[in-house]
Each structure stands twice: as C-alpha cells, then as structure tokens.
C-alpha positions as CSV (number, residue, x, y, z in Angstrom):
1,X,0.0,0.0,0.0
2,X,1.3,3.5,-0.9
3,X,1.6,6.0,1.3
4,X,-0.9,8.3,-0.6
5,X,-3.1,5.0,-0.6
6,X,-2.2,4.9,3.1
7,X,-3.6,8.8,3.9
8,X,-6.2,8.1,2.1
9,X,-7.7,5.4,4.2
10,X,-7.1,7.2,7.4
11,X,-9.1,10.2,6.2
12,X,-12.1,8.0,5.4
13,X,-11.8,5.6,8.8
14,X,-11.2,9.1,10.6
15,X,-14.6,10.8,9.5
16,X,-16.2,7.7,10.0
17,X,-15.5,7.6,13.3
18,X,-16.0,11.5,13.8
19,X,-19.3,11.2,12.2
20,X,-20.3,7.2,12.9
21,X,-22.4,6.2,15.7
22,X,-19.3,6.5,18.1
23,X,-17.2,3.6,17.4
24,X,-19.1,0.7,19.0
25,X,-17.8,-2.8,18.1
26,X,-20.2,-4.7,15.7
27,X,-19.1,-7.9,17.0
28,X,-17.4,-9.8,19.8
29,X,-18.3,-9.4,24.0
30,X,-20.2,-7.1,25.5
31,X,-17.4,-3.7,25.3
32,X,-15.6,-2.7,28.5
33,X,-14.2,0.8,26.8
34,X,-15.8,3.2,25.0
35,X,-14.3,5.0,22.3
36,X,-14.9,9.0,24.2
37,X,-12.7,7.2,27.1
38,X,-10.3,5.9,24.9
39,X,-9.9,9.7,23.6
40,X,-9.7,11.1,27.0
41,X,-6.8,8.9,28.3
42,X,-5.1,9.8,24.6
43,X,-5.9,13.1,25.7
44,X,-4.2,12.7,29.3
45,X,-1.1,11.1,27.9
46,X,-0.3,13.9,25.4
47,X,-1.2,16.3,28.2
48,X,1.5,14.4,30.6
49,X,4.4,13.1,28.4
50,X,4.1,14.9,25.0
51,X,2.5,14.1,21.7
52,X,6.0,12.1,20.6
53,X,4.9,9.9,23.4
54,X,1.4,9.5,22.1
55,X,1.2,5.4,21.1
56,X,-2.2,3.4,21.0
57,X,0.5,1.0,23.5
58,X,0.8,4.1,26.1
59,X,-3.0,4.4,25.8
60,X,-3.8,0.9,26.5
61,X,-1.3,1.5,29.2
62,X,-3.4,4.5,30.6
63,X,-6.3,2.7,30.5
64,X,-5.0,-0.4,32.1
65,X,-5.4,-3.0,29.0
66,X,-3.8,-4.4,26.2
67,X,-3.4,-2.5,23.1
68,X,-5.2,-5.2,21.1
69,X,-8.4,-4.0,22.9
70,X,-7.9,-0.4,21.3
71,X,-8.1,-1.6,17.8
72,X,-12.0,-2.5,17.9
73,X,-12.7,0.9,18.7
74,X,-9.7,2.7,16.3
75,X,-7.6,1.6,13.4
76,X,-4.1,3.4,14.7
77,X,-2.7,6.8,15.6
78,X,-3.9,8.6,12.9
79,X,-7.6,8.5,13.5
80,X,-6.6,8.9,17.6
81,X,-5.7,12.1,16.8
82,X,-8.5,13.2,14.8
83,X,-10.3,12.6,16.6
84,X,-8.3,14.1,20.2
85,X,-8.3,17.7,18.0
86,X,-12.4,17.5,17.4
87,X,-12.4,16.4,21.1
88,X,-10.7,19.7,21.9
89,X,-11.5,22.4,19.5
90,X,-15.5,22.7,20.2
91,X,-17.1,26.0,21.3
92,X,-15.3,27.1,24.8
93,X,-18.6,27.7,27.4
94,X,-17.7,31.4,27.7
95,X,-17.8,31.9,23.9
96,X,-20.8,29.7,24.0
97,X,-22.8,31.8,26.8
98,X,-22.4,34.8,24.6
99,X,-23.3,33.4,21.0
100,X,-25.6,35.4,19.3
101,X,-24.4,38.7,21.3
102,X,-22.2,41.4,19.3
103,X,-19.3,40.1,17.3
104,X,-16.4,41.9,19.5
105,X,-17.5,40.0,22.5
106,X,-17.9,36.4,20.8
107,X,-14.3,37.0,19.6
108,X,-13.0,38.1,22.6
109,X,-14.2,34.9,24.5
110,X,-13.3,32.8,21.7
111,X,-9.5,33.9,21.5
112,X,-9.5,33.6,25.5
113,X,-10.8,30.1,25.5
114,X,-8.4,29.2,22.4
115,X,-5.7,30.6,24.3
116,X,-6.2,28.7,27.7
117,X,-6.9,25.8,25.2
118,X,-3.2,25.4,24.0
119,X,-2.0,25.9,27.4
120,X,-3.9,23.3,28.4
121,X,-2.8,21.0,25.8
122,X,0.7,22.3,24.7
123,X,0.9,19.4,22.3
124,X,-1.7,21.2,20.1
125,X,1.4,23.5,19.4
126,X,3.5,20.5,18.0
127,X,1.5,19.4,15.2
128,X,0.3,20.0,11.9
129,X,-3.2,21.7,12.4
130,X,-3.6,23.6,9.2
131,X,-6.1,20.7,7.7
132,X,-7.5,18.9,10.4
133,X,-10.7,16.4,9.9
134,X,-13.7,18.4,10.4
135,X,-16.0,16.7,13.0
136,X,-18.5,17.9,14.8
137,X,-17.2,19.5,18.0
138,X,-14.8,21.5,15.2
139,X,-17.2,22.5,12.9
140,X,-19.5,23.8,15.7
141,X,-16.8,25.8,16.6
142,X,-16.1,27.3,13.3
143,X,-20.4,28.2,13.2
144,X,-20.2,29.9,15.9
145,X,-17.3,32.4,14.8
146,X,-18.8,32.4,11.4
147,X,-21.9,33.1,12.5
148,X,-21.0,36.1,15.0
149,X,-19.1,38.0,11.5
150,X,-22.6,37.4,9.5
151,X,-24.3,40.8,8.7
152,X,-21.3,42.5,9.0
153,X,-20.6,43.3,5.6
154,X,-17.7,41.0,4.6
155,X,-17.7,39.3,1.8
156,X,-17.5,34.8,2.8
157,X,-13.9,35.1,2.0
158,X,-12.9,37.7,4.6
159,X,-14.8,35.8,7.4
160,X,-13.0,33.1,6.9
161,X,-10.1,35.6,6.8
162,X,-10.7,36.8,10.2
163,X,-11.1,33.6,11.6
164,X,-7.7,32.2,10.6
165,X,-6.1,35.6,11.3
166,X,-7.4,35.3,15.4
167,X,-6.1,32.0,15.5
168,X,-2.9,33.0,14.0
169,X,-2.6,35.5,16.8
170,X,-4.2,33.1,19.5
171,X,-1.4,30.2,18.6
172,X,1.6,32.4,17.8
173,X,1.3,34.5,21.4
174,X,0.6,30.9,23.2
175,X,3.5,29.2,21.5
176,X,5.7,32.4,22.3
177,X,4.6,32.2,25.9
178,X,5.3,28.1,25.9
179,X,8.9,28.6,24.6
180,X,9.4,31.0,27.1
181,X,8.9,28.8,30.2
182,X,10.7,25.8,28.3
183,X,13.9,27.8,27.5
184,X,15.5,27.3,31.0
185,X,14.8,23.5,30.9
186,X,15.7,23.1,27.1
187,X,18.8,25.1,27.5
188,X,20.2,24.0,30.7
189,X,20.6,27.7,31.4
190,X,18.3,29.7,34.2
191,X,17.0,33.4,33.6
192,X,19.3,34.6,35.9
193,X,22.1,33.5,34.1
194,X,21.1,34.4,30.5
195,X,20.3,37.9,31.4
196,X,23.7,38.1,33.7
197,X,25.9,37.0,31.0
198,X,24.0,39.4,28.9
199,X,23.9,42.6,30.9
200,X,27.4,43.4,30.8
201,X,27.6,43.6,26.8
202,X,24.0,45.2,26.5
203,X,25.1,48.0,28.7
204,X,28.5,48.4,26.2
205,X,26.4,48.5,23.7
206,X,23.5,51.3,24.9
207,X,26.6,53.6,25.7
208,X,27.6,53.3,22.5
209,X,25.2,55.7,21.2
210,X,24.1,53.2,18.0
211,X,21.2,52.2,19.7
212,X,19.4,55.5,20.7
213,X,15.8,53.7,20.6
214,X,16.6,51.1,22.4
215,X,18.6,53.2,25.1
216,X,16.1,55.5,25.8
217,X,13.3,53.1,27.3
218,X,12.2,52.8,30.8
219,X,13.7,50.3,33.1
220,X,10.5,48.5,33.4
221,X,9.7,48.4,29.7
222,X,9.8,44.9,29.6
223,X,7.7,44.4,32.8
224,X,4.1,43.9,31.0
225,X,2.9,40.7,32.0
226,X,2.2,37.9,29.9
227,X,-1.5,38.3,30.0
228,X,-1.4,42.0,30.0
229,X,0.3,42.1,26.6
230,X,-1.6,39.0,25.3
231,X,-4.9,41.3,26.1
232,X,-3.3,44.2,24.5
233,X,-2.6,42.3,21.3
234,X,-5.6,40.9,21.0
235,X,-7.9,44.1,21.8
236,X,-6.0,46.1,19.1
237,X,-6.5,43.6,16.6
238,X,-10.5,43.4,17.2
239,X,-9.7,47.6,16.9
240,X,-8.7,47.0,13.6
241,X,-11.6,44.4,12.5
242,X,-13.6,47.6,14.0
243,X,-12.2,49.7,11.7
244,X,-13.0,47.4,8.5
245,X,-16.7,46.5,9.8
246,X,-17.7,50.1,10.5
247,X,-16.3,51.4,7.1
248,X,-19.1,48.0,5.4
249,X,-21.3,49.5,7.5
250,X,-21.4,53.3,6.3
251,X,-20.6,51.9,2.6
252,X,-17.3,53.6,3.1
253,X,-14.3,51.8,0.7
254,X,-12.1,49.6,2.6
C-alpha cells in the first residue's frame, strides 16, 4: 500500500468515526471501553508526556489493558488524533454563553478560551493543524465564529479571513509564551544566568550611542505581563476588524 493510498484510508476511517455512531464494536463481548474514554486517556497522555509519546500501547497503558483492545474501537494513531483535535476544538462555554451577542465580544471569548486551550494541551502547538478532519465538535466551533461575522458586511472570504487571522494571533502568542517557560529547561541555562551573561555587553552596547531607541526606554519596559500584553494584542486587533466592519457598515471603501 502507498503512502498516498495509506492517507487516504485514514481520512475515510477518521470521518467515520468522527461522524459514525461512536465507534461501537459490531461484533465480539459485551465492550468494556468506549471510544470517548479511549480519547480522554489519549488526551491525558499527550497532556502528561508529549505528543511524541502518544502510542495506542501508552493508551492501553493509561487505560490499564492491552493494546489489542484499542483496535476495535480505532484503526491506529492517525484517527486517535482526529479525533483528540475534534475532542478539543469545540465552542469554549464562555464563547458559547455569549453566541448570538455582538461580534467583539464572541471573539474576545473565543480567543480567550483558544488561548487557555493550547496551554492546556501544549501538544496542540507540536502538530500540523492547518487541515484537520472536520468533525462535529470543530465545525461547531467554526459556526459559531462564522456566525458572529454574518451581517457584518464581509464578503464569505474575509470571514473566513478573520477567523484564521485570530487564530494565528491566538497560537503564535501561546507558543511564544510556551517557549518562554521551556527555554530554562531546554537550555540547561536559568534566567538569571542568561540575562547576567548578557547585561554586561547590553550595557556596552546602549553607551555606545548606536542604539538611541533602544537606550532611551524605561527600566521596566519589559515588565508587561504575559496576559497583559496577550490582552493588549488581541484588543488592538479586534480595533482594527472595527475599523473594516464600521467602514461596510457606512458603505465607506475599505
């Protein structure tokens, strides 16, 4: 079988099970797992160790039976992880307690919740999301952001626009923030150090008078905190959309 054949197969098993009746065996004894537990311990594992340690064996493991048992319910790794990201990527509750109100406020909860979401599960940040099987926790998700950018002027193009454009934000700002807190660990070398070793060649280099910019900021210009600046980010971007949606709205040409 060729790899191409290979992918192929995976995307049909994986929306089956995404949009089957849940993955029941057809045959054999009455079923001691279920396939939404076999995702959750998938889910815990990735959380714990990593998505390089994700294995239907490690699984089974979490679970406390043999891999063989996993198959009846999933072919492989593949369609685990489809259906892990359509586990994860529904509708946050905060963005759904205010669906239907203003568009502003929908996106604000919905970058929040994304945000907390790849915290939560930093492996999210390791893989190749950009085409992900739709299922239906993801594609209620996507209605709802769609839905809050209807009537708003924008062509079907630009809503889908400004929904990859918030996660781009959303994801880029969570994996800065996630590289951060690994660097000490990764490197071997702590904060303290890094900035000590630096400090006596950044101050060389402010006296020099070729970095007049740079010299002249506060002490504390560096201090925001993480979620301050995340917040600041994300409320001058929804400034901009503003921008674009009221110009629609007067006929104005963006």
């Amino acid at each position: 079988m060729t790899s191409e054949t290979n992918g192929s197969e995976q995307l049909r098993r994986s929306i089956d099970l995404l949009w089957g009746d849940g993955g029941r065996p057809s045959r054999g004894p009455k079923p001691s797992l279920t396939l939404p537990t076999i995702v959750e311990a998938a889910i815990t594992v990735a959380d714990r160790d990593g998505i390089a340690a994700l294995s239907m064996r490690r699984v089974a493991a979490e679970l406390g039976v043999g891999a063989m048992s996993l198959y009846r319910y999933v072919p492989g790794k593949a369609e685990l992880l489809a259906l892990m990201l359509d586990k994860v990527s529904g509708p946050n509750e905060a963005a759904e307690r205010v669906a239907g109100e203003g568009w502003r406020t929908v996106l604000e909860a919905v970058a929040r919740g994304s945000y907390r979401l790849y915290l939560d599960h930093r492996w999210l940040l390791h893989i190749n999301w950009t085409r992900p099987v739709m299922g239906p926790n993801s594609l209620a998700g996507l209605e709802l952001v769609v839905g809050a950018l209807d009537r708003l002027g924008l062509s079907d193009q630009e809503r889908m626009a400004v929904v990859i454009t918030l996660d781009g934000f959303v994801a880029g700002y969570a994996r800065q923030y996630v590289q951060y807190y690994s660097a000490a660990e990764e490197s071997g070398v702590s904060e303290e150090e890094f900035w000590g070793q630096h400090y006596p060649v950044l101050v060389r280099a402010m006296e020099s008078g070729k970095y007049p910019a740079m010299a002249a900021l506060d002490e504390n210009a560096f201090d925001m905190g993480w979620e301050e600046t995340f917040e600041f980010g994300l409320q001058r971007m929804l400034d901009g959309l503003a921008v674009l949606f009221e110009s629609r709205a007067s006929g104005a040409v963006s």
